[in-house]
C-alpha positions in Angstrom: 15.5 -35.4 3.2 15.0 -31.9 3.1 11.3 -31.1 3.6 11.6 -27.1 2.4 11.8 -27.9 -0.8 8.4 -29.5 -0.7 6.4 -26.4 0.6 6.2 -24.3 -2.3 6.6 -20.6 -1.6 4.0 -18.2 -1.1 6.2 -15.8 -3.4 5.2 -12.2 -4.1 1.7 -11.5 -4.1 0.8 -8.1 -3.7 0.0 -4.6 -4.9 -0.9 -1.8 -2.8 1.1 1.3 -3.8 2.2 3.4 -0.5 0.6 6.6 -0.9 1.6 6.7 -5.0 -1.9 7.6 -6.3 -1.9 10.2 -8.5 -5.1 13.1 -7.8 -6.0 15.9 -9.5 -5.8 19.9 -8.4 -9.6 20.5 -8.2 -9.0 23.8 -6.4 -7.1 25.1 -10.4 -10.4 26.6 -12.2 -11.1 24.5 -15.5 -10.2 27.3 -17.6 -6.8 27.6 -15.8 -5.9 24.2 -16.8 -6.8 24.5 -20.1 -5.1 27.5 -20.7 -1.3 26.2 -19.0 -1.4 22.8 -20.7 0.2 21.7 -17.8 0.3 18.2 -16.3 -2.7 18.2 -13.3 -1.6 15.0 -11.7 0.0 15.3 -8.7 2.2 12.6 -7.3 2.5 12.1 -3.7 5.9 10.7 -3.5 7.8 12.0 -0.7 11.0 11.0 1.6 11.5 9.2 4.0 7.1 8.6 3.9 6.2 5.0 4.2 2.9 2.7 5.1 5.0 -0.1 6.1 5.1 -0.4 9.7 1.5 0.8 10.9 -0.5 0.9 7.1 -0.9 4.7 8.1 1.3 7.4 6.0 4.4 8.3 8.7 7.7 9.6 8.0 10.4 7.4 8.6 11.4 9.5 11.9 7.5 9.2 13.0 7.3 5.2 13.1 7.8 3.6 16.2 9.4 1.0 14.6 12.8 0.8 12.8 12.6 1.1 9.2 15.7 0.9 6.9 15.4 1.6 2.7 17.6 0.4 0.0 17.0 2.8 -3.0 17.0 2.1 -6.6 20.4 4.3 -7.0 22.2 2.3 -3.9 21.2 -0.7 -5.4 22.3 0.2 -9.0 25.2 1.9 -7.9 26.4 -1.1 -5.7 25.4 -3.2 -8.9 22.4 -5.3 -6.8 20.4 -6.7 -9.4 19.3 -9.4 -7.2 17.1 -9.0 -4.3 18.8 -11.5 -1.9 22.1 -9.3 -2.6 20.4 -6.4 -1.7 19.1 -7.7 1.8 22.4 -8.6 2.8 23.5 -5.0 2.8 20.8 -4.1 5.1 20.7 -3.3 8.7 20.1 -6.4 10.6 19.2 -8.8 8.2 20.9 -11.6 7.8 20.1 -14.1 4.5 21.1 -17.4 4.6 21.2 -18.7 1.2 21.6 -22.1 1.5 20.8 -23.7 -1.9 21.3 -21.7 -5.0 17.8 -21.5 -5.4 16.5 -21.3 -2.3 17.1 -18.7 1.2 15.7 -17.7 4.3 15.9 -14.3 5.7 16.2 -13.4 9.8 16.2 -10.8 11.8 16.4 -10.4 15.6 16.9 -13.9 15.6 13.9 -15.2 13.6 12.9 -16.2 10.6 11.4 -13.7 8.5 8.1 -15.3 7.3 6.2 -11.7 5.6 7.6 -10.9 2.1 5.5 -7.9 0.7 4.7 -6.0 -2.5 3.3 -2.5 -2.4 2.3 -3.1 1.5 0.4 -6.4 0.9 1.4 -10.2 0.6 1.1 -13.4 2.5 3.2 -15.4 4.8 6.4 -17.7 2.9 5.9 -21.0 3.8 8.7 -21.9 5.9 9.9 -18.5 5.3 11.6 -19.8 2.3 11.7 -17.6 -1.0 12.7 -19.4 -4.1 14.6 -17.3 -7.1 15.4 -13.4 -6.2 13.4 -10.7 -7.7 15.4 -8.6 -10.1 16.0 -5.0 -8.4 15.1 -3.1 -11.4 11.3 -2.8 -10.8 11.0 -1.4 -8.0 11.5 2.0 -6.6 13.2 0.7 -2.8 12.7 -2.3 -0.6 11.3 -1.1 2.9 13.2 -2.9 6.0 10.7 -2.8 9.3 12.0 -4.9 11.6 10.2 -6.3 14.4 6.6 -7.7 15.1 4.4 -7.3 11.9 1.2 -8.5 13.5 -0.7 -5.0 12.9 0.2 -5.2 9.0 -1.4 -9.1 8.2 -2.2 -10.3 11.0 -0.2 -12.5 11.3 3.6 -12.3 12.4 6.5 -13.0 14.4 9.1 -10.9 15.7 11.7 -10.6 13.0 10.3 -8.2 10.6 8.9 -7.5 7.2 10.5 -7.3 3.9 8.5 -4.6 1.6 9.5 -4.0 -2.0 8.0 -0.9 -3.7 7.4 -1.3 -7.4 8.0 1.5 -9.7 5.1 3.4 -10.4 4.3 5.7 -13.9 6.0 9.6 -13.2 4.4 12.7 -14.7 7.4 12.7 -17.6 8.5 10.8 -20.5 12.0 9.6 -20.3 13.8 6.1 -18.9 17.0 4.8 -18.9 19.0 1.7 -20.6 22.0 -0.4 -19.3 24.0 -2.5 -20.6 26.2 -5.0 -18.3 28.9 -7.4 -18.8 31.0 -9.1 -16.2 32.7 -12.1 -15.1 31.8 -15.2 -15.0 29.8 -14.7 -18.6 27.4 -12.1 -16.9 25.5 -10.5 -19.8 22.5 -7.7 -18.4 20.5 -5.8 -20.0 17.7 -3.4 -18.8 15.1 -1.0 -20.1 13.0 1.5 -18.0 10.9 3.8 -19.7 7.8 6.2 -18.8 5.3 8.0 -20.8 2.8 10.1 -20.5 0.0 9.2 -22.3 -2.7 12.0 -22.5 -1.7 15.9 -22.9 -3.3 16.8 -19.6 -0.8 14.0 -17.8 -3.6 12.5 -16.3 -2.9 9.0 -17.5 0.7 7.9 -17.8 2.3 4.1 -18.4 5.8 2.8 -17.5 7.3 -0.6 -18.9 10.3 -2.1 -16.8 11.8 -5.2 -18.7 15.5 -6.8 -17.5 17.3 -9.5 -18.9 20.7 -11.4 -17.2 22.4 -14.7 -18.4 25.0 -15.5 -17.1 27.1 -18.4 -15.5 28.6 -18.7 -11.7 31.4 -19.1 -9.1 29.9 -22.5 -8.7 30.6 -25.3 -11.1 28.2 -25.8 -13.7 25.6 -23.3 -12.4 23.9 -21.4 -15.1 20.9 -18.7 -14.7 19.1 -17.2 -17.2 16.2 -14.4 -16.0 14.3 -12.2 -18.0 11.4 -9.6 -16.1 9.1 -7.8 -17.8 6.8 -5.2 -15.7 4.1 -2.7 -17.0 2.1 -0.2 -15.0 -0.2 2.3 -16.6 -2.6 4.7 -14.2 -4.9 7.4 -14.4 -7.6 9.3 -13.3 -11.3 8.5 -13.5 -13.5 11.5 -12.8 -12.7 13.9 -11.1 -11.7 12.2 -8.0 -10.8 8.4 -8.9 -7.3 7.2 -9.6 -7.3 3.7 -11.2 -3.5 1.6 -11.7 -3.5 -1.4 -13.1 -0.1 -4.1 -13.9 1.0 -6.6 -14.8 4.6 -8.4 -14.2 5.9 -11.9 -15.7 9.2 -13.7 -14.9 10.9 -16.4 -17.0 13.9 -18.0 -14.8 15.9 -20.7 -15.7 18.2 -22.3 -13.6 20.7 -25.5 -14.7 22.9 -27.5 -12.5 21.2 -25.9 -9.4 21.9 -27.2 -5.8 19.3 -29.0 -4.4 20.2 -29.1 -0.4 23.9 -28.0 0.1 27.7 -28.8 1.1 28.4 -31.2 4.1 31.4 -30.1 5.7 31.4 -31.8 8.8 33.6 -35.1 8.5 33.4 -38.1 11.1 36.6 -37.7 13.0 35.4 -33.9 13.8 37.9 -32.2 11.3 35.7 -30.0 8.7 36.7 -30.0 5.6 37.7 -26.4 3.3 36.6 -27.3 -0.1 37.1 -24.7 -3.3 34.3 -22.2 -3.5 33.4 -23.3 -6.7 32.5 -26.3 -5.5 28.5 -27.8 -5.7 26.4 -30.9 -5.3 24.7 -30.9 -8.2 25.0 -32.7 -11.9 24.7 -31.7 -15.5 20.7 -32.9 -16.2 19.2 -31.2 -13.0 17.4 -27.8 -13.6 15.1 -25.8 -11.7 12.9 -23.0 -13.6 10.1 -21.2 -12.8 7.6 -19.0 -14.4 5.0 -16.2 -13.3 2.5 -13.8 -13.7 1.1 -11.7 -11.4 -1.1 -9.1 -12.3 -2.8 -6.3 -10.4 -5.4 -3.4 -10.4 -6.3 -0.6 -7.6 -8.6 2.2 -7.7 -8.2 5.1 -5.1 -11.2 7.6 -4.8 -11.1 10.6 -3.1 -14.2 11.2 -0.9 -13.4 14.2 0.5 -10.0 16.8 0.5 -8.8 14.5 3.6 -10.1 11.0 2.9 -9.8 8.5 0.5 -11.1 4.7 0.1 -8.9 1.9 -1.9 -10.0 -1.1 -3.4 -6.7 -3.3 -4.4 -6.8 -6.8 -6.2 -3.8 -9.2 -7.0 -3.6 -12.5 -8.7 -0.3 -14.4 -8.9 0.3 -17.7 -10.8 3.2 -19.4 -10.8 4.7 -22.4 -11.9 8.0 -24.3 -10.8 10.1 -27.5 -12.9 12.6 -29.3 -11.1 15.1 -32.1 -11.5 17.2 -31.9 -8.6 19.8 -34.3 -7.1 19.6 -34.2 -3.2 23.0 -35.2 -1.9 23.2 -36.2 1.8 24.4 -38.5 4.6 22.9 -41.0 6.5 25.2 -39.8 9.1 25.3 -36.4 8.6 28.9 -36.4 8.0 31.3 -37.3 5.5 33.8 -39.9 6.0 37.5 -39.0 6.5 38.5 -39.1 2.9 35.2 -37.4 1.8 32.8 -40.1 0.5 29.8 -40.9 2.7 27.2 -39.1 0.5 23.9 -40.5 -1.0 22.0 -39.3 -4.0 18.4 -38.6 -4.0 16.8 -37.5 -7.4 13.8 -35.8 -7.6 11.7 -34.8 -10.5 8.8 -32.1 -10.0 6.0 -30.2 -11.5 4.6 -27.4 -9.0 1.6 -25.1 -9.6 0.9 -22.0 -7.0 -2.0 -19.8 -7.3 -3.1 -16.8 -4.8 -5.0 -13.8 -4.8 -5.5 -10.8 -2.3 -8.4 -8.6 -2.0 -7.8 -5.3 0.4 -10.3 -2.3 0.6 -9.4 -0.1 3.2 -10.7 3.9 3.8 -8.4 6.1 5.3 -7.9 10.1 6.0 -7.5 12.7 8.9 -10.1 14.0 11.6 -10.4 16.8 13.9 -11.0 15.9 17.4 -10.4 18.0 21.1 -8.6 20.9 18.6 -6.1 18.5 17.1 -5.8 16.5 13.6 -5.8 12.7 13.9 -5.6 10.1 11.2 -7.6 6.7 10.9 -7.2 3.6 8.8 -10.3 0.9 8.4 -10.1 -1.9 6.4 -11.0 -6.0 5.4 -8.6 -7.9 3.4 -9.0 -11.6 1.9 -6.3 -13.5 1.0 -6.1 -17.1 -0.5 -3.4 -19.5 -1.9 -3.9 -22.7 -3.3 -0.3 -24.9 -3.9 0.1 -28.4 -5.8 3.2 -30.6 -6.3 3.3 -33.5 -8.9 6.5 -35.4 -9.2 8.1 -38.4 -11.1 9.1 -41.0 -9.3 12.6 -42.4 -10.5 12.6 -45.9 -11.5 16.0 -46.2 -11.6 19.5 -45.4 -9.9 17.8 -44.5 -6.7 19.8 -43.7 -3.9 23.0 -44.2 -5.4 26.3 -43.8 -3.4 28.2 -40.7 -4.3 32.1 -40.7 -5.0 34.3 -38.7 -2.9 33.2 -34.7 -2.8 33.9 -32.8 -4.4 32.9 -34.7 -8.1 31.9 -33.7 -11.3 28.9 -33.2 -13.5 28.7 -36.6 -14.5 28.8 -38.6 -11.1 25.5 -39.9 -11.1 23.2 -40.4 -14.0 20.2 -39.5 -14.8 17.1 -42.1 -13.8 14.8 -43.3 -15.8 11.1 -41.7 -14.4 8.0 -43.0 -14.1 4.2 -41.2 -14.9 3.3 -38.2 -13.4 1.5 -38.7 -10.0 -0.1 -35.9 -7.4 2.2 -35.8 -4.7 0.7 -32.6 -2.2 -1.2 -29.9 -1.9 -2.2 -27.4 0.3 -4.8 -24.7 0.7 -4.9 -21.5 3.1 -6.7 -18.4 3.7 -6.7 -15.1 5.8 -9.1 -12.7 6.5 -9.1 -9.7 8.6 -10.4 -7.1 10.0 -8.1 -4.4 11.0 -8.2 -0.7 12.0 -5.2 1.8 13.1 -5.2 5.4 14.5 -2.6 7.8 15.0 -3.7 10.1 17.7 -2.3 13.8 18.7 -2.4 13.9 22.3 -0.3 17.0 22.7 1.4 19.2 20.5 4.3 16.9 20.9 2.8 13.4 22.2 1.6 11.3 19.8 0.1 7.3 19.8 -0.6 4.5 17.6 -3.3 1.9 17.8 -4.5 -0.8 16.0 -6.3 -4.2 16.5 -6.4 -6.7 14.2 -9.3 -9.5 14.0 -8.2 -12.9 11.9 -9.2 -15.8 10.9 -7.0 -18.1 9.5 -7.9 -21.9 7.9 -4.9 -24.5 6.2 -5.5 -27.4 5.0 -3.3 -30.0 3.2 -2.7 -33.9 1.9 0.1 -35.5 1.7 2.1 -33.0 2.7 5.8 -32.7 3.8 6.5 -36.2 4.1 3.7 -36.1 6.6 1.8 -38.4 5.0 -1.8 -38.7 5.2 -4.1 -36.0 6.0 -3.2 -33.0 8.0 -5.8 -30.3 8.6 -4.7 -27.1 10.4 -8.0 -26.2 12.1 -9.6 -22.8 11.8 -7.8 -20.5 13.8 -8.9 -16.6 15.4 -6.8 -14.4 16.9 -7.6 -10.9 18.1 -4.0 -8.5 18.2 -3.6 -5.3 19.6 -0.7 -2.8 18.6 0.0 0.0 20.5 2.6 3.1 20.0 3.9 5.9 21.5 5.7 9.1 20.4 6.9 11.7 22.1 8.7 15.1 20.0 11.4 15.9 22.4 12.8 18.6 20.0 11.5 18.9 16.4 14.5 17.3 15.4 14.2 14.6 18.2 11.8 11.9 18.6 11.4 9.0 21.6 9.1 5.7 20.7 7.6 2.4 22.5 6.0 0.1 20.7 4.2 -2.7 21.7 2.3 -5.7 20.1 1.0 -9.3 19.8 2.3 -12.3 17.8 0.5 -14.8 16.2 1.9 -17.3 13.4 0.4 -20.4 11.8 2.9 -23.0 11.4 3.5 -26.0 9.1 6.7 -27.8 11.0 5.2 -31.2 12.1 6.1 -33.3 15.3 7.6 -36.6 15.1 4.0 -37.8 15.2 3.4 -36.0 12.1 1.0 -33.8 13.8 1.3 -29.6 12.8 2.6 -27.4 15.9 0.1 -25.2 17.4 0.9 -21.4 16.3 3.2 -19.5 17.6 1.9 -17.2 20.2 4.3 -14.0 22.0 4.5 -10.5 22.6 7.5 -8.1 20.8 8.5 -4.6 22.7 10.3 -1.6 21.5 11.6 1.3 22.8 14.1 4.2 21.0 15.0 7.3 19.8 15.2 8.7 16.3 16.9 12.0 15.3 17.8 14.5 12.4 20.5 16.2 11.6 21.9 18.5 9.0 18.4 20.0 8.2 17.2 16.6 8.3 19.2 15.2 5.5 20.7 12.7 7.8 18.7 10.5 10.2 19.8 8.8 13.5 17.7 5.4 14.8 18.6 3.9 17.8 16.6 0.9 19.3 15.7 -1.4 21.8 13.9 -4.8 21.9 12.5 -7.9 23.4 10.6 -10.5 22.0 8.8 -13.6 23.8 7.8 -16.3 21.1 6.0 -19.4 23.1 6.1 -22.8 20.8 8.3 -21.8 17.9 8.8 -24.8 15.6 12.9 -26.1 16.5 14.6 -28.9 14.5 14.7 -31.7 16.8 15.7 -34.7 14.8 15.3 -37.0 11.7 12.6 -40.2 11.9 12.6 -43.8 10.5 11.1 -42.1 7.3 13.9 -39.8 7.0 11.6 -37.1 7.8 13.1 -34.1 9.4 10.7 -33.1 12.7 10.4 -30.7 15.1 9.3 -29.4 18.9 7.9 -26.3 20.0 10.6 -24.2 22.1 10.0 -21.0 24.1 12.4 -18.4 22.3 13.8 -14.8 24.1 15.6 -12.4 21.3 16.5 -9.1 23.3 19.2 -7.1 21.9 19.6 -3.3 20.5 20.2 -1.8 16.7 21.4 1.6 15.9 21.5 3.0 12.4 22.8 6.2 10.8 21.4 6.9 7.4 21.3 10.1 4.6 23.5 12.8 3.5 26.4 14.0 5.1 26.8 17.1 2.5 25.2 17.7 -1.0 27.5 14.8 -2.6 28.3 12.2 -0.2 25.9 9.4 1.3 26.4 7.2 4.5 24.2 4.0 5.9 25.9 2.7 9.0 24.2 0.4 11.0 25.1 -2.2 14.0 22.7 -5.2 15.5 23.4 -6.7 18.8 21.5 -9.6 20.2 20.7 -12.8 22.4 18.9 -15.4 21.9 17.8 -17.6 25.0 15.9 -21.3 25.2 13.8 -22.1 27.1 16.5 -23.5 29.3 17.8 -19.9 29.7 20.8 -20.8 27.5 21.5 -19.7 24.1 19.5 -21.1 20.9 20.0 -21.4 16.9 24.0 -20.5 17.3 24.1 -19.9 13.6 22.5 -16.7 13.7 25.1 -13.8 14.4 24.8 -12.3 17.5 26.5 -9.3 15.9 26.4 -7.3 12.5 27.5 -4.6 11.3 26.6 -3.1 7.5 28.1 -0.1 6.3 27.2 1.8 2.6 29.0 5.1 1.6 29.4 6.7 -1.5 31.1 10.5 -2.9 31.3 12.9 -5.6 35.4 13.2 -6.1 35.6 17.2 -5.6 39.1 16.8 -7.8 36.8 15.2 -10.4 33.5 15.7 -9.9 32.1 13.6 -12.5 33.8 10.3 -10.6 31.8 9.1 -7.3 33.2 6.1 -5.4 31.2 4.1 -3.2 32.2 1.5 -0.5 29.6 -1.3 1.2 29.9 -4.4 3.0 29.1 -6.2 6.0 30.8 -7.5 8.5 29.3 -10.6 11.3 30.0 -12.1 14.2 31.4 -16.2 14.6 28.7 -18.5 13.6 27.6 -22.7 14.3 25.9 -25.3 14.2 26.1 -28.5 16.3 26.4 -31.3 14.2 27.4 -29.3 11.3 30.4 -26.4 10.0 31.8 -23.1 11.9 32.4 -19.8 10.5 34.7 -17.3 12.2 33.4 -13.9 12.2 34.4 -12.4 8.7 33.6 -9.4 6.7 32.7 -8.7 2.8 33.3 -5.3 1.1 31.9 -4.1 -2.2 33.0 -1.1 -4.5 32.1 0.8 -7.6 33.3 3.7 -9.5 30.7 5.8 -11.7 32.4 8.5 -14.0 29.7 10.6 -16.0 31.0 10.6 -19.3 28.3 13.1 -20.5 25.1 14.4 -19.0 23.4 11.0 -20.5 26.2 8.4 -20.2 27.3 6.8 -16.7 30.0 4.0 -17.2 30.2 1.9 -13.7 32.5 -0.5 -12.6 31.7 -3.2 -9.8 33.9 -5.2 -8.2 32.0 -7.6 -5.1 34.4 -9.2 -2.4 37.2 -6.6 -3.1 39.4 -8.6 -0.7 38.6 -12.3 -2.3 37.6 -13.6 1.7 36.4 -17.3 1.5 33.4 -17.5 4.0 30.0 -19.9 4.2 26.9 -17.8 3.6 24.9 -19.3 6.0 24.3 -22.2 8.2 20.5 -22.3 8.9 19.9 -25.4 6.4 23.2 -26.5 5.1 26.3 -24.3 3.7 27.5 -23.0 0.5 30.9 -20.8 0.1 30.4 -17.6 -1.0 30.9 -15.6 -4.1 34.7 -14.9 -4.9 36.0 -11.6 -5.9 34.2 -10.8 -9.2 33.5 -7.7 -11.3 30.9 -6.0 -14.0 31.1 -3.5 -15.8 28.3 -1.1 -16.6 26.9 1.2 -19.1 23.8 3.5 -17.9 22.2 5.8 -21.1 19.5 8.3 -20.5 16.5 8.4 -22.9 
């Protein structure tokens, strides 16, 4: 029985804007203003300028961490709409989307548990994010892999996923498209900004995206629509208020609930179609949400500022799943051996985060420094009601693959209250960038947390289970050294600390995971720093990280804490190469050691290699073709499938039919490969070669 499904996902709370506050000139005289009529709001949008490793405004090149951005024009040119497509054309993330609802993300050979908005958010329980957030809110999604500890608090080694929502601009204007594409695939999307006052000091945006369409995978229906809108402005003479608000509607029928078993009892594994899926015609999975946010920025002086930032999320998640497995864990030779398991669910998640934090620059021993202070609160509250079926209950399955109609529906019984769960986080947490020299430069933080979980019921646990209140003190500490202006050498160093909610086959929670992550590399710029150069280093220690070790009398998977070694080195070449053309190339190599000194979790790939490029045609320039993909290294998993090492490329062609019309074509697995998208938590083939086509109109 797959216990994931019952910890309901922290899902994306958040809402601190990296450095997008908007601030008016006060050094213009009044009269000057008045006089231009021009806007007096000045964004601070910059390159390659991001919070998202230290919480301190860097350049990318400054951060002694690696950072890696997907853009809003890569991921519309390459026709990601969906955020779990996008990840998996990053450097060294791997996503292993193992129900059609449900994935996991890793990095360096852990789970990534951190999935923020704007810089803030909570941990995933279990690290699992249901749905995929639709791409066309948000400006990029920030990559910093590696120990996260200094940002929340709380961490592991793998890394942070940061998506940065589109924020008002100082000019009216947007953009519609219109999308059609196989498998019924019908898009549309609206994304338009206006400035609201004639002195551009308050400005709104609305972002609202709609996609229906069906799938690869028989039966499977999704039907999404977004709707985001941002408004911000100044208050006085020095205060910058934003506030949002963003709801989803996603609908899901015939969703897979668990995934494929390919492993048969005589050791042969079977090759099923793609298309081929577990679930049956009555089973759905939607979910709703609303998360809304405000922030106010106030500038106390020309070099400091405070910020005050509050989010509230509520979601809400319907389910009637059928869970097909095998008391075995394999199929029998001729493919029968499965059980079905209906379930029938009503799930409620609330959470809210509070963050004020000051930050600016001081002088100190005739250099500039910068400082960050802050307190955050965060809290979550999750609930689970489900129906229990009163009929056709554990029914055998015929031989795989069947239909839509191989197990009916049960009857179900009242609605009772099945778990619930209850955590906060708050911390204390401070972070200085120092000038030592002219070229030699460090980073330190500490961060003080407390952390307190609770829950009933929970997991299949059963009973009580109370996480006790937990403190940890974390230090981070950084160093950079300028070797040329264009050149830059890093180590980086820091704690890790992470609550976790696997149980032992006593039904007793694992202790957190404690550990220490280390970093060491060079980052470079080239052709007047259009194109930059990251290569790394690392090795992580993680003491007591949750393992599968088996399934109990109760069918209740359980788990023991392992001592886990990820060392390994990632190199990544990103930017411009000339005026039209654009490369990302990027390689991961790593190991991952027990505490036996052998290697551990087989089905992450010890090697990956993404690649993104994309040119104006200098015969044509109106035409620019882009190539992407990624390519892995063999994957396992003991008692379960293989996957030899495989690679997935992705192309589009964009031809400018006038300064206002794009039309973009897509085609995803240009060389149809069959492959199994991941192995973490079951299988499920990937997406045959399919196609879009897209039209993009300027307003």
């Amino acid at each position: 029985m797959k216990q994931k499904f019952l910890m309901t996902t922290c899902a994306i709370a958040a809402c601190l804007a990296l450095g997008d506050a908007r601030a008016q000139d006060a050094a213009a005289p009044a009269q000057e203003v008045a006089q231009q009529q021009t806007v007096v709001v000045k964004g601070k949008r910059a390159n390659r300028v991001s919070k998202g490793a230290t919480g301190l405004p860097m350049e990318v090149k400054d951060t002694p961490q690696t950072i890696s951005t997907i853009d809003k024009d890569e991921m519309a040119d390459f026709g990601l709409t969906g955020s779990n497509e996008a990840l998996a054309l990053a450097t060294g993330i791997n996503v292993e989307q193992y129900e059609t609802n449900r994935a996991t993300f890793n990095a360096r050979g852990f789970e990534i548990q951190l999935t923020q908005v704007d810089g803030l958010g909570m941990t995933n329980s279990w690290g699992t994010v249901v749905g995929r957030e639709d791409t066309f809110l948000f400006e990029r999604i920030e990559l910093i892999r590696g120990a996260n500890g200094l940002l929340t608090g709380v961490g592991n080694a793998s890394g942070t996923i940061n998506y940065i929502r589109k924020r008002p601009t100082n000019q009216d204007g947007g953009e519609v498209t219109v999308t059609g594409g196989s498998y019924g695939l019908k898009r549309m999307g609206l994304d338009y900004n206006k400035v609201l006052t004639e002195d551009g000091s308050w400005a709104a945006r609305v972002v609202v995206a709609h996609e229906d369409k069906d799938s690869y995978l028989r039966d499977l229906h999704d039907k999404r629509t977004t709707v985001y809108g941002v408004i911000d402005g100044q208050i006085g003479d020095n205060g910058v208020l934003t506030m949002g608000v963003t709801g989803v509607n996603a609908k899901q029928d015939s969703p897979m609930w668990g995934s494929l078993t390919l492993l048969r009892s005589d050791g042969t594994q079977a090759d099923f179609p793609v298309g081929s899926s577990t679930s049956q015609d009555w089973t759905y999975w939607n979910t709703k949400s609303v998360t809304t946010f405000a922030e106010y920025a106030h500038r106390l002086s020309p070099d400091w500022e405070a910020k005050f930032t509050i989010n509230r999320r509520h979601g809400d998640e319907a389910t009637k799943l059928l869970y097909a497995y095998s008391n075995t864990g394999v199929l029998n030779p001729d493919d029968t051996g499965l059980i079905g398991w209906p379930y029938h669910s009503i799930s409620h998640t609330d959470s809210r985060v509070l963050d004020a934090n000051l930050s600016g620059q001081f002088s100190a021993f005739g250099r500039s420094h910068s400082l960050l202070l802050g307190m955050s609160n965060s809290k979550e509250t999750t609930a689970t009601d489900i129906y229990a079926a009163m009929s056709n209950n554990f029914l055998p399955l015929p031989a795989f693959p069947y239909g839509g109609d191989a197990y009916p529906e049960p009857e179900w019984g009242a609605r009772e209250p099945s778990t619930s769960g209850e955590q906060t986080l708050t911390r204390v947490y401070a972070a200085s960038r120092l000038a030592l020299t002219d070229s030699l430069k460090t980073i330190v933080g500490v961060n003080a947390v407390r952390h307190w979980r609770a829950g009933e019921s929970r997991y299949g646990s059963g009973g009580q289970l109370l996480d006790p209140t937990t403190k940890k003190l974390s230090p981070y500490l950084g160093f950079t050294y300028d070797f040329t202006p264009n050149v830059l050498g890093y180590v980086s160093y820091s704690d890790i600390f992470l609550p976790q909610e696997q149980a032992d086959v006593k039904g007793d929670l694992l202790a957190p995971v404690k550990g220490t992550n280390a970093e060491a590399g060079v980052k470079a710029e080239w052709l007047d720093k259009r194109l930059l150069t990251t290569f790394a280093v690392f090795t992580s220690k993680e003491q007591g990280l949750a393992t599968y070790a088996g399934i109990d009398a109760n069918q209740q998977y359980y788990y023991e804490a392992k001592d886990v070694k990820s060392k390994g080195f990632e190199t990544e070449v990103t930017g411009r190469i000339n005026k039209d053309a654009k490369l990302t190339l990027g390689y991961t190599h790593l190991t991952l050691t027990g505490p036996d000194g052998h290697g551990i979790y087989e089905w992450v790939p010890r090697n990956t290699l993404n690649f993104r490029v994309d040119s104006r045609m200098p015969f044509l320039p109106a035409l620019r073709l882009g190539l992407g993909g990624r390519w892995q290294s063999d994957v396992s998993k003991i008692g379960s499938a293989e996957q030899p090492a495989y690679m997935v490329a992705n192309m589009f062609a964009a031809y400018e039919v006038n300064k206002d019309a794009t039309l973009r074509l897509n085609i995803n697995n240009l060389f149809d490969k069959k492959y199994i998208g991941g192995l973490a938590y079951g299988a499920i083939y990937g997406a045959p070669r399919n196609g879009a086509l897209t039209l993009e109109y300027k307003l």
